[in-house]
MARSEVO-241103 format. One record per residue (C-alpha): residue in one letter; z, x, y. Coordinates in Angstrom, 2 decimals, decimal comma, m for minus. Each point is the difference from the previous one (the first is absolute). Example, Ala and Ser with C-alpha at 12.3 -4.5 7.8 and 13.67 -1.06 7.14 Angstrom:
REC   code         Z         X         Y
REC      a      7,80     12,30     m4,50
REC      s     m0,66      1,37      3,44
//
This chain:
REC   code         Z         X         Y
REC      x      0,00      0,00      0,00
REC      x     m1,15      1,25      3,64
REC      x      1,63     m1,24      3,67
REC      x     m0,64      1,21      2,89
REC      x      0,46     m1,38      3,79
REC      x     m1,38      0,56      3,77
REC      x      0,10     m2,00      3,03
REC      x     m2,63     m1,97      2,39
REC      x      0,60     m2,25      2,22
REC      x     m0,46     m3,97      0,71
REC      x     m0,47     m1,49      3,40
REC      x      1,33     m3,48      1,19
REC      x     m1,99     m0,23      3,33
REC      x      0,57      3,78      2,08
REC      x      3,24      0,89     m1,75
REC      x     m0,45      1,66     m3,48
REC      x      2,47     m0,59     m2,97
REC      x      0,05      3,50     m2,72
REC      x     m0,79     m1,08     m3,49
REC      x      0,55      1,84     m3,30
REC      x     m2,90      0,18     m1,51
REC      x      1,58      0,43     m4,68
REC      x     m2,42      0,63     m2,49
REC      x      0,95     m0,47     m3,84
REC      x     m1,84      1,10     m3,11
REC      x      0,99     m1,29     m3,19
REC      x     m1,82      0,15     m3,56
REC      x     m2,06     m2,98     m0,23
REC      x     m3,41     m2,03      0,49
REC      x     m1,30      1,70      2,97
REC      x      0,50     m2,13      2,74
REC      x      0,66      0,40      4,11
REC      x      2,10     m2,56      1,34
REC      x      1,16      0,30      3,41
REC      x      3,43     m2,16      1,13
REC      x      1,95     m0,14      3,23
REC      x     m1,94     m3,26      2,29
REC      x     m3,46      1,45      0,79
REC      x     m2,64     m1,73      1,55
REC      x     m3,54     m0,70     m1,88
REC      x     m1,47      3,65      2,09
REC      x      3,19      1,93     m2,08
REC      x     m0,52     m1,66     m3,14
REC      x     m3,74      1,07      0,20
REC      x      1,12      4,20      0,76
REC      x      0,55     m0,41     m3,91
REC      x     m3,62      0,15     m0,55
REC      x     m0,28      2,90      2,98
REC      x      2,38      2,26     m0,98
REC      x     m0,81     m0,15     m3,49
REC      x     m3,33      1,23      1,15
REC      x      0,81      2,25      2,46
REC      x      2,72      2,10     m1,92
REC      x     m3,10      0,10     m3,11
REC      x     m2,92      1,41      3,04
REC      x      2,89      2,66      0,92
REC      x     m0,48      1,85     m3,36
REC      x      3,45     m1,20     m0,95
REC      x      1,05     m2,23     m3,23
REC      x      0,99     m3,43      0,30
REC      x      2,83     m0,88     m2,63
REC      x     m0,50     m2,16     m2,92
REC      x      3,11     m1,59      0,06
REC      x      1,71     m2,80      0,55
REC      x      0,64      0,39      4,19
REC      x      2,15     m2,20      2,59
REC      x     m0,05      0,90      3,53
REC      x      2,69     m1,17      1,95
REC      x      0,27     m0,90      3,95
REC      x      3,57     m0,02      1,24
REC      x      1,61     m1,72      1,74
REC      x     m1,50     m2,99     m2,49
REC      x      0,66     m3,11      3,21
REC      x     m2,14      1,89      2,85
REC      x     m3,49     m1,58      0,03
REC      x     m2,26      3,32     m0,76
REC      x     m3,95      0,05      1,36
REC      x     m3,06      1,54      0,69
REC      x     m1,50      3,29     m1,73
REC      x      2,26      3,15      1,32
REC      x      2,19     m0,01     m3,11
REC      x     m2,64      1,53     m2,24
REC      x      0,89      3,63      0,45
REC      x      3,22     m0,77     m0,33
REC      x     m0,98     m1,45     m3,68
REC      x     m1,65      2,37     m0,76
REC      x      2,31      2,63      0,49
REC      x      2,68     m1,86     m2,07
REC      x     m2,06     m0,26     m2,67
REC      x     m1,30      3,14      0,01
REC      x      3,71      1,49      0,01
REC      x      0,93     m2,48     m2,89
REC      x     m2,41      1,65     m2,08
REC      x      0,92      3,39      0,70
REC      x     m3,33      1,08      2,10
REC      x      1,94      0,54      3,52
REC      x      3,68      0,86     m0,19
REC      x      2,22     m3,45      0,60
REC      x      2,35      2,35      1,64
REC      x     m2,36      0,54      2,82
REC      x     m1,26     m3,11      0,76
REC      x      3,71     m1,68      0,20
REC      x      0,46      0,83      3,42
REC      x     m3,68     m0,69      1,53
REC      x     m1,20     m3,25      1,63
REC      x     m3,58     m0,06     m0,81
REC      x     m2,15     m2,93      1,95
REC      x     m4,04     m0,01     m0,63
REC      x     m2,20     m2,02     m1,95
REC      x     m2,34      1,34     m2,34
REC      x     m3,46     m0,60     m0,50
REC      x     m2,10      0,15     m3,95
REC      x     m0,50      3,43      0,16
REC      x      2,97      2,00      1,21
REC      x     m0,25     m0,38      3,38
REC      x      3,17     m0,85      2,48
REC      x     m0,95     m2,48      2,20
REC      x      1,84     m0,89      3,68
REC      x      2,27     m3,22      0,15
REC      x      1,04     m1,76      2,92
REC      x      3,76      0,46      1,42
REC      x      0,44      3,59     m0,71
REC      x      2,19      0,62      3,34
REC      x      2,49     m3,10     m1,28
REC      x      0,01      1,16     m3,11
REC      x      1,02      3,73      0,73
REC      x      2,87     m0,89      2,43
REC      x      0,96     m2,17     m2,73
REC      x      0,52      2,60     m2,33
REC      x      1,44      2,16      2,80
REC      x      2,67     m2,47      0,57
REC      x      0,78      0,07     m3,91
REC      x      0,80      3,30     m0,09
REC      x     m3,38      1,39     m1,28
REC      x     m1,65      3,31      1,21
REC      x     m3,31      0,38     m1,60
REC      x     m2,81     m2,54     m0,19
REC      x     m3,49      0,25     m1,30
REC      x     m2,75     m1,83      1,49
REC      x     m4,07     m0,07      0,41
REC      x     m1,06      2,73      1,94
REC      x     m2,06     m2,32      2,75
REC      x      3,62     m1,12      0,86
REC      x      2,18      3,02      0,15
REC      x     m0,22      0,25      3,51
REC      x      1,72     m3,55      0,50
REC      x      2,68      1,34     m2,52
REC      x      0,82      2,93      1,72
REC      x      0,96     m2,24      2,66
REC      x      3,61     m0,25     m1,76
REC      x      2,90      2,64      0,44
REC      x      1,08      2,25     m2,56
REC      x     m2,40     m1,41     m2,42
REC      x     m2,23      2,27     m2,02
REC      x     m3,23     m1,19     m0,62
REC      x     m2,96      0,84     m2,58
REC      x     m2,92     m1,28      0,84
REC      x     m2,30     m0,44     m3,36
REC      x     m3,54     m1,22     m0,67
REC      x     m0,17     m0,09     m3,22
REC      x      2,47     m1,01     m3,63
REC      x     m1,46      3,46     m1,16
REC      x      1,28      1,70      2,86
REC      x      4,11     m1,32     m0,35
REC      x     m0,07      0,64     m3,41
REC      x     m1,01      3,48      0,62
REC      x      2,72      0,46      2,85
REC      x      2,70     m1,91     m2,02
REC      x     m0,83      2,63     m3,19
REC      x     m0,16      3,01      2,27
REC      x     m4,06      0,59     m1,42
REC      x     m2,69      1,10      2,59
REC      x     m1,04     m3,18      2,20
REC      x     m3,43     m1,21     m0,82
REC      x     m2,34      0,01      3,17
REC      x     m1,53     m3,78      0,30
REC      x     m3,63     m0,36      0,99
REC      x     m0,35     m1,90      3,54
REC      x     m1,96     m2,78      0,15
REC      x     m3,94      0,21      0,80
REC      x     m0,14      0,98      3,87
REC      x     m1,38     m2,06      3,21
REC      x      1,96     m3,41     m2,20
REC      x      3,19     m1,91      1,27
REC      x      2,88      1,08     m2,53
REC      x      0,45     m2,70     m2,29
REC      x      3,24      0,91     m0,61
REC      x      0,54     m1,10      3,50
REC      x     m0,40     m3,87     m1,41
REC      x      3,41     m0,91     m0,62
REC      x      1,46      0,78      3,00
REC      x     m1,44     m2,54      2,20
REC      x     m0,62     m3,75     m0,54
REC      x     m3,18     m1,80     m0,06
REC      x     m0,35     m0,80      3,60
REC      x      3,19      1,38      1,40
REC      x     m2,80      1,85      2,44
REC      x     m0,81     m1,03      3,55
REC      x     m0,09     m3,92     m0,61
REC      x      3,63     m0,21     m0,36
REC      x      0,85      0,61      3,70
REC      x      1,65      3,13     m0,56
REC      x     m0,13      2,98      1,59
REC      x      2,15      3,48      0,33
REC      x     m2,53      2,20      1,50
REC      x     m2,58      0,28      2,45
REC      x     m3,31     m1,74     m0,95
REC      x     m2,56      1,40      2,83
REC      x     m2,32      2,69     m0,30
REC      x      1,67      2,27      1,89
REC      x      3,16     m0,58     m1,70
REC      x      2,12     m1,19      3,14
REC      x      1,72     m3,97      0,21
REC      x     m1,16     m1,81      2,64
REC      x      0,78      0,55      3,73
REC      x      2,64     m2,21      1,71
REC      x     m2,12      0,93      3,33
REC      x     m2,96     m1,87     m1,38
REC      x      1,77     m3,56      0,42
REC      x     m1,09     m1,08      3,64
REC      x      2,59     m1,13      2,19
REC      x      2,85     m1,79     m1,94
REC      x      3,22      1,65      1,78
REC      x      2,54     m3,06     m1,21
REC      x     m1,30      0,47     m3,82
REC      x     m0,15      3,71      0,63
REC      x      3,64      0,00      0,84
REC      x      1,40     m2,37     m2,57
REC      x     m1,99      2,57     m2,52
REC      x      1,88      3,51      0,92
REC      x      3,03     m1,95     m0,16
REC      x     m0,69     m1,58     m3,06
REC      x     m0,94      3,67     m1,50
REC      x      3,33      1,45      1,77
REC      x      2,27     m2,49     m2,05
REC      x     m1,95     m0,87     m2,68
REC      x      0,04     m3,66      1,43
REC      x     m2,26     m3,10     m0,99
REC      x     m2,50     m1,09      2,43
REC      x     m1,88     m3,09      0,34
REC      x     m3,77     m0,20      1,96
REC      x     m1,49     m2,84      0,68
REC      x     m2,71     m0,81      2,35
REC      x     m3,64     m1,13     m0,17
REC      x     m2,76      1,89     m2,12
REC      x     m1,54      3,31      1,10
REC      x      3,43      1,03      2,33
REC      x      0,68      3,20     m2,39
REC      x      2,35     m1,24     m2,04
REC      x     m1,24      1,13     m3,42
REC      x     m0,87      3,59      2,19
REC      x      3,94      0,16      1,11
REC      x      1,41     m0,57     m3,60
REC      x     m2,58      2,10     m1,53
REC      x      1,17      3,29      2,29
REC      x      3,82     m0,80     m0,74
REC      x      0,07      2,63     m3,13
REC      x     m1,30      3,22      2,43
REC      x      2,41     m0,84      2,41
REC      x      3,16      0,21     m2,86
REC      x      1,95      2,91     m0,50
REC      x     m1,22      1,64     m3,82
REC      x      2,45     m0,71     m2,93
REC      x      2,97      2,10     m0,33
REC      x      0,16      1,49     m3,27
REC      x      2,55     m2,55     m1,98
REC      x     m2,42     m2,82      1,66
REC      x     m3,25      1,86     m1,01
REC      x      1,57     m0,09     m4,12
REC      x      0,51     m3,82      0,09
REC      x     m3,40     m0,51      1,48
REC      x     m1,80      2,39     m2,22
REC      x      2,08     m2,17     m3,02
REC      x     m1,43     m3,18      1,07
REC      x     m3,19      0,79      0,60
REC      x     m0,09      1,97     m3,75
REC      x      1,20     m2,98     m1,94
REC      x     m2,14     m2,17      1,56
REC      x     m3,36      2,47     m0,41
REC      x     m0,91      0,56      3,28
REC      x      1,51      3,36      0,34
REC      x     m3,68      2,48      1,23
REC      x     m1,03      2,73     m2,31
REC      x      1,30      3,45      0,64
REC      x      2,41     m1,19      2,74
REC      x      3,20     m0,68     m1,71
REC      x      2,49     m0,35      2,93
REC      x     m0,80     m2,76      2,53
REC      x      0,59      1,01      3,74
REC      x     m0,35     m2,74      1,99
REC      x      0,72     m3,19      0,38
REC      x     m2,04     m2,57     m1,99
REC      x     m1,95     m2,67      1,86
REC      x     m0,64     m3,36     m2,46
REC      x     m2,21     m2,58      1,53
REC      x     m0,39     m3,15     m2,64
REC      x     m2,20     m2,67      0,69
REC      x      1,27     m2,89      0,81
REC      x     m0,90     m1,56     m3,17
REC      x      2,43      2,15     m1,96
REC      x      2,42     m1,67     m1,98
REC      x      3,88     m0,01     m0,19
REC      x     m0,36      2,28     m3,17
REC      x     m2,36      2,01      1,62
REC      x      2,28      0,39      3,17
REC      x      3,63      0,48     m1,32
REC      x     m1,01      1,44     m3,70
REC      x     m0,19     m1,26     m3,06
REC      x     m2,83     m0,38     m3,42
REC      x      0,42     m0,44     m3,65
REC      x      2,97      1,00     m1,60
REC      x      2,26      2,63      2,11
REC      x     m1,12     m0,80      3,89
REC      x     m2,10      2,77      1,70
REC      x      0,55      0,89      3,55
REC      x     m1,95     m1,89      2,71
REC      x     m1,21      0,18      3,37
REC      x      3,79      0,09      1,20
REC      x      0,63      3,22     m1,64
REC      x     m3,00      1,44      0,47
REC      x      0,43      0,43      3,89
REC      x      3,33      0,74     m0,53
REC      x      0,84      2,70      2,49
REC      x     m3,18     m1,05      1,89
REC      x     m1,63     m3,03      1,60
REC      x     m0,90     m2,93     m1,67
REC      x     m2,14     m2,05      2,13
REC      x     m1,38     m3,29     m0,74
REC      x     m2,98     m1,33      1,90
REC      x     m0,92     m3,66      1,00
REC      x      4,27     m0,62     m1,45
REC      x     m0,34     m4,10      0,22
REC      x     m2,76      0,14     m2,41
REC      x      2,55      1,38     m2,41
REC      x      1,36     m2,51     m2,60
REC      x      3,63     m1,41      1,52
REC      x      1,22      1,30     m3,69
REC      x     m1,44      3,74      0,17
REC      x      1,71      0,07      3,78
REC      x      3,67     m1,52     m0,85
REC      x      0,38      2,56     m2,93
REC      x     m0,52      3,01      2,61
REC      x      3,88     m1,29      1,56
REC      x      1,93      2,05     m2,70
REC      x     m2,07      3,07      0,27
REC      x     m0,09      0,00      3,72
REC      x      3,98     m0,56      0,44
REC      x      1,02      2,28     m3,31
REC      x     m2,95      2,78     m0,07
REC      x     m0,19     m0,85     m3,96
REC      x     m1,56     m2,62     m1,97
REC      x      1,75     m1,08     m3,37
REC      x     m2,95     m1,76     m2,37
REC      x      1,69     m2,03     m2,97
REC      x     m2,37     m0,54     m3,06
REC      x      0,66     m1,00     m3,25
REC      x     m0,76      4,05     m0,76
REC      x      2,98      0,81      1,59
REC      x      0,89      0,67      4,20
REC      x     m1,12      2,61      2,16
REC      x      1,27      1,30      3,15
REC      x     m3,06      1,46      2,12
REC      x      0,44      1,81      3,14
REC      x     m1,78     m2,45      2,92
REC      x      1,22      1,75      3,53
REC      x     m2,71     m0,04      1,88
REC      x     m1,26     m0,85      3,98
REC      x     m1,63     m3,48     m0,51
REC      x     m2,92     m0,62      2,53
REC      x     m1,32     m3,71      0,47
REC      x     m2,94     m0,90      2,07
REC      x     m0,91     m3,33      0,84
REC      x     m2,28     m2,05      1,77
REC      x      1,64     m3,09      2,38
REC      x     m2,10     m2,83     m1,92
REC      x     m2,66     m0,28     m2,73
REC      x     m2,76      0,80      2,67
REC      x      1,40      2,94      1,58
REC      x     m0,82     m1,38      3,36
REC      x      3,15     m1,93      0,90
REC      x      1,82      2,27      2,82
REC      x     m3,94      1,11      1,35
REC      x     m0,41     m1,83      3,67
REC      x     m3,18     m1,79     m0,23
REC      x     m1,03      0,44     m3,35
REC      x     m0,13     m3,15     m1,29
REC      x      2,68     m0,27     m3,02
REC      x     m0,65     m3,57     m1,68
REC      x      3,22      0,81     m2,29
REC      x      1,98     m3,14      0,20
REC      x      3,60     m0,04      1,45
REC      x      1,57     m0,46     m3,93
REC      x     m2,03      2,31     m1,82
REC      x      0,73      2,58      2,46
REC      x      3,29     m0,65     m1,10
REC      x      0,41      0,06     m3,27
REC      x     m2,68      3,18      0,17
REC      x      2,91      1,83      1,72
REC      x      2,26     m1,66     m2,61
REC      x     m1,13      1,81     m2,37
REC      x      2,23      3,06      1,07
REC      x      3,53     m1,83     m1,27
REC      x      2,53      0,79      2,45
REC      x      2,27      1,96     m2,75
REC      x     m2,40      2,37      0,03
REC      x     m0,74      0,54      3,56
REC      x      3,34      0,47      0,82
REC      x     m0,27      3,47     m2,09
REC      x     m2,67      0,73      2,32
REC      x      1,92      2,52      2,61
REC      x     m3,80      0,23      2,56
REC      x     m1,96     m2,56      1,18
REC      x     m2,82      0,28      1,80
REC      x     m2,93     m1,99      1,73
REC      x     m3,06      2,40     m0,24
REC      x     m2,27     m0,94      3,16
REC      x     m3,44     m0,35     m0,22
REC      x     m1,91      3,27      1,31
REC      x     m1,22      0,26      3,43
REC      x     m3,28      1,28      1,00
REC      x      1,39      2,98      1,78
REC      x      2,56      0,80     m2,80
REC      x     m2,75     m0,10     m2,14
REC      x     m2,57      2,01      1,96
REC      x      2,53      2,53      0,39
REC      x      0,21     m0,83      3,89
REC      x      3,96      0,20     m0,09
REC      x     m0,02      3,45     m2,04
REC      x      0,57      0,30     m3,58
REC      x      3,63     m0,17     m1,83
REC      x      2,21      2,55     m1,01
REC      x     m1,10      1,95     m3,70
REC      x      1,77     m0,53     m3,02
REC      x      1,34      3,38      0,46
REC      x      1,83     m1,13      2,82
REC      x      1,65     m2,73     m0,92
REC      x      0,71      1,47     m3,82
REC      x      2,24      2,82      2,16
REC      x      1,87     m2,84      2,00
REC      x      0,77     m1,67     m3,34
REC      x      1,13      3,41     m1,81
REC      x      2,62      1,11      3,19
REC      x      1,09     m3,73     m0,39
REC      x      0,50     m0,19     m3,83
REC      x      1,24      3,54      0,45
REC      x      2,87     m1,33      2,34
REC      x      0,55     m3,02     m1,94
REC      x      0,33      2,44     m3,20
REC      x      2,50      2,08      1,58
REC      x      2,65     m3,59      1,24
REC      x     m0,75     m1,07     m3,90
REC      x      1,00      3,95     m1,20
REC      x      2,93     m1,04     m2,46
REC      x     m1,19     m3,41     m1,16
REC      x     m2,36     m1,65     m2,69
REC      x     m2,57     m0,95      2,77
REC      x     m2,50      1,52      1,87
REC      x     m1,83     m1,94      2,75
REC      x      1,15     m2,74      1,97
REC      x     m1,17     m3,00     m1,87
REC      x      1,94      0,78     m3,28
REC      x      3,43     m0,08      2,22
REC      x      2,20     m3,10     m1,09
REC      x      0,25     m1,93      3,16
REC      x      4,18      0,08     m0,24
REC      x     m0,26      3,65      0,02
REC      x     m2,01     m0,06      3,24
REC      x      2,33     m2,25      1,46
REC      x      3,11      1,81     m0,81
REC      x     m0,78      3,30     m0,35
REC      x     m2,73      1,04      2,40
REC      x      0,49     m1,79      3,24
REC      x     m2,94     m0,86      2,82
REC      x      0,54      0,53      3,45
REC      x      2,61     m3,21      1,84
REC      x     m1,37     m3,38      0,78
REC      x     m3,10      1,70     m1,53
REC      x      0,01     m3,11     m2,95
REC      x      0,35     m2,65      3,09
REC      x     m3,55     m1,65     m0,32
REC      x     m0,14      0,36     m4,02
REC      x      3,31     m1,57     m0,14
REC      x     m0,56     m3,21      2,30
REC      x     m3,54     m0,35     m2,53
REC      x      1,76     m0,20     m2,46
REC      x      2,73     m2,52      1,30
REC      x     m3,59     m2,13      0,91
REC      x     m1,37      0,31     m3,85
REC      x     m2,41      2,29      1,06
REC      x      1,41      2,77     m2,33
REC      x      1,30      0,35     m3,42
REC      x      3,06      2,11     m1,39
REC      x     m2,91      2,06     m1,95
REC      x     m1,76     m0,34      3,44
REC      x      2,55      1,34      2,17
REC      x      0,60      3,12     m2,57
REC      x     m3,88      0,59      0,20
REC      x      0,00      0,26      3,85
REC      x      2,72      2,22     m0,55
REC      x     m2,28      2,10     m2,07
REC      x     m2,80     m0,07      2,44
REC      x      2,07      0,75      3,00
REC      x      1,35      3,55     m1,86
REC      x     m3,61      0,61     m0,81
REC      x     m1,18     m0,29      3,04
REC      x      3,08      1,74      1,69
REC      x     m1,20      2,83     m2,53
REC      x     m3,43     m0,27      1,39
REC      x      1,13      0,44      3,42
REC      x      2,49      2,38     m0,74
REC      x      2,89     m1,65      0,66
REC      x      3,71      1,06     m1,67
REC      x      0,54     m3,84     m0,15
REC      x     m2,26     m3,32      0,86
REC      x      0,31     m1,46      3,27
REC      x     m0,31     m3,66      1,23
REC      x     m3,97      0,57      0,47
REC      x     m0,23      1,82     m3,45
REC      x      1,31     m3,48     m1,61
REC      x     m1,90     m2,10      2,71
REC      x     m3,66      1,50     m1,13
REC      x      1,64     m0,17     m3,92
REC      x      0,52     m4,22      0,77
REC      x     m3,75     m0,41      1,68
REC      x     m1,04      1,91     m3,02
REC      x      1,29     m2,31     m2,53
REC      x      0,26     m3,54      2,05
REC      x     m3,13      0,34      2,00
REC      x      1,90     m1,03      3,04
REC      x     m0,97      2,05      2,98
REC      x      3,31      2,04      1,45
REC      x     m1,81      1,72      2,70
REC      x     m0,21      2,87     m1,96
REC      x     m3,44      1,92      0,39
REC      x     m2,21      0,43     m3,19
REC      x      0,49      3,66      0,33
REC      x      3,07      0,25      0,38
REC      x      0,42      2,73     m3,12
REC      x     m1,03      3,43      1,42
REC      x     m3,27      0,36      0,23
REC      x     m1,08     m3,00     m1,63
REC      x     m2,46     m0,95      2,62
REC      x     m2,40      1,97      1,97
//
């Protein structure tokens, strides 16, 4: 009789559980059964690693075998546990030592011939391992470099079966023959999803020619929407734009991302994890650097917006911008359903998806962006342009926006239509994103530094009793939000996002503490109330 044991790893939605991957040989009818809840793709790696250990000039036992996942009640899927098989069984027949496979976490799938092949949720599943104590791991080679991401993890990159067994038995490593040149690497396939490409509204990098995001100083005129955007970037605020067609609002929301500070490192890891269990992680760029930007369409589904799927939900649009923007265009066309379910993940910054598969906890913190137009024609705030939208379906168009979830909305802002000498360029153009990306990294930079100490980090993740109690605004500066909110004008949650605003824009300004006109321009931000507070009143927000 033959046992042996190794380790992979199973993931419930970005976090990663370790498994021990048993093998058992016993005299008997030669026969592979494989126990421990697996899905139909790990009941089918029977069939490939049976193959795959016979192409690597190795014997496959003729015995009686039982592979075992443990823990038995975690719900196992997907292809990444075949070199972990493999190796199991190979080290219950004596062909690898057991002894030095007991302490590895192996994750890879393996194709017919040999061949490791790349899985998704390779960064999850190597901080999972981390976290249990493990300190070697052996992957595919195309995704060593998101591996090495990990502290004090040692990682061995292989491309082919051939090639571990050779390192694990101390014999020369065979050299594998690249595929045929000028071809895509087909070993490339499984670590993106059918269609996870451009259509899905996502986007972490640049997608010009010239490699640069868009410039903030190509949106003509637009100084109130300009300054309710550098705010919104300074304290990671929500922002709502609404106004007719054509004003820029699409062009604002679409230059947010350039003007955010890049990922710090811890933020860059959870990214990266998201984006790598959901298969949308780019090719030979392992760590993601900036923030996300995730535009649905507006006929995207509640699944499709908070996560969820067959079996074990999979992370959607939510946790895809999370750390970035997520900005949904032409908002009241949105089903009222998909909308509502964005409350949790907007007041928590995580999304918890119950199935029948089991619960997951993704990570959803994220700077929402809506833009909307003021009726179904667009036209209803244009002088003279002849809207023929009727009083009540002007009404129930706006509506659409439930009230719940506006009131998570810290900005809002009516986006002007563009004059002729804004847009000719009469009136000069605005300020780059360069600019304005400096003014929000000084801000965040002072915000960071009040924060030192605690578990936030910009202004809008500061419980509202903590900003009343513990860092105080200037006297009688909360006289006009106080007296709105006597009138039903404001909210609790309302008066703690003012609050919010007012520090942000104090941090803008550069202000130890906000004053009574930092928290009067924070109220005509969110209430739409003029307070006689110019549009630029943030430092250099206007020309």
């Amino acid at each position: 009789m033959g046992f042996a044991r190794t380790c992979s790893v199973a993931l419930v939605g970005v976090e990663g559980v370790v498994v021990e991957v048993q093998a058992d040989l016993e005299p008997g009818v030669a026969a592979f059964t494989l126990v421990g809840l697996p899905d139909k793709s790990l009941v089918e790696s029977r069939d490939r690693v049976r193959a795959a250990v016979v192409n690597s000039d190795a014997e496959w036992p003729q015995k009686k075998l039982t592979v075992g996942l443990s823990p038995a009640s975690v719900p196992k899927s997907g292809s990444g546990f075949d070199l972990a098989v493999a190796c199991a069984v190979l080290g219950a027949a004596e062909r690898i030592d057991p002894r030095a496979i007991a302490d590895l976490v192996l994750v890879g799938e393996l194709g017919l011939d040999g061949r490791v092949r790349p899985v998704r949720g390779v960064l999850p599943a190597v901080l999972a391992a981390a976290d249990a104590g493990y300190r070697q791991v052996v992957v595919p080679e195309q995704t060593a470099g998101e591996a090495s991401l990990v502290p004090g993890v040692s990682v061995l990159g292989v491309r082919s079966l051939r090639q571990l067994i050779a390192v694990l038995n101390d014999e020369p490593v065979p050299q594998e023959e690249p595929d045929g040149e000028g071809r895509p690497d087909a070993m490339l396939a499984g670590l993106m999803v059918p269609g996870a490409g451009v259509g899905t509204g996502l986007a972490a990098h640049p997608d010009d020619a010239d490699g640069q995001w868009p410039d903030l100083a190509d949106v003509a005129g637009q100084h109130a929407a300009r300054t309710a955007l550098e705010i919104a970037a300074a304290g990671a605020h929500h922002l709502l734009l609404q106004g007719p067609p054509g004003a820029g609002k699409t062009m604002l929301a679409e230059r947010l991302p350039a003007v955010l500070p890049a990922l710090a490192r811890q933020e860059s890891l959870e990214v990266t994890a998201v984006h790598s269990v959901a298969g949308i992680l780019p090719p030979g760029e392992p760590l993601v650097r900036r923030p996300p930007y995730c535009a649905p369409h507006h006929s995207a589904t509640m699944q499709s917006l908070v996560g969820g799927g067959q079996g074990l939900p999979r992370p959607g649009a939510v946790s895809l911008a999370h750390r970035g923007v997520l900005f949904l265009d032409e908002a009241p066309e949105f089903s009222a359903k998909a909308l509502d379910a964005l409350r949790q993940p907007l007041e928590a910054g995580h999304v918890v998806v119950a199935r029948s598969a089991g619960v997951v906890r993704l990570p959803a913190r994220f700077l929402m962006v809506l833009a909307a137009n003021p009726c179904p024609c667009g036209r209803h705030t244009l002088h003279g342009a002849g809207c023929e939208c009727p009083a009540s379906v002007i009404r129930r168009y706006q509506a659409r926006l439930s009230g719940p979830l506006l009131d998570r909305v810290d900005l809002r802002v009516e986006v002007e239509p563009v004059s002729r000498s804004d847009l000719l360029g009469h009136g000069g153009r605005g300020e780059p994103t360069e600019v304005v990306a400096a003014r929000v990294r000084e801000a965040r930079a002072r915000a960071a530094a009040r924060l030192e100490g605690t578990p936030w980090s910009v202004n809008s993740e500061v419980p509202g009793h903590e900003l009343r109690t513990r860092w105080q605004v200037a006297p009688g500066a909360l006289g006009a939000a106080e007296r709105d909110m006597e009138r039903g004008l404001l909210t609790a949650r309302g008066m703690d996002r003012v609050l919010r605003v007012a520090w942000t824009v104090a941090d803008l300004a550069g202000r130890d503490r906000p004053d009574a006109r930092d928290v009067d321009l924070a109220l005509q931000l969110r209430t739409g109330i003029a307070r006689g507070v110019p549009a630029g009143a943030v430092a250099g927000a206007a020309p």
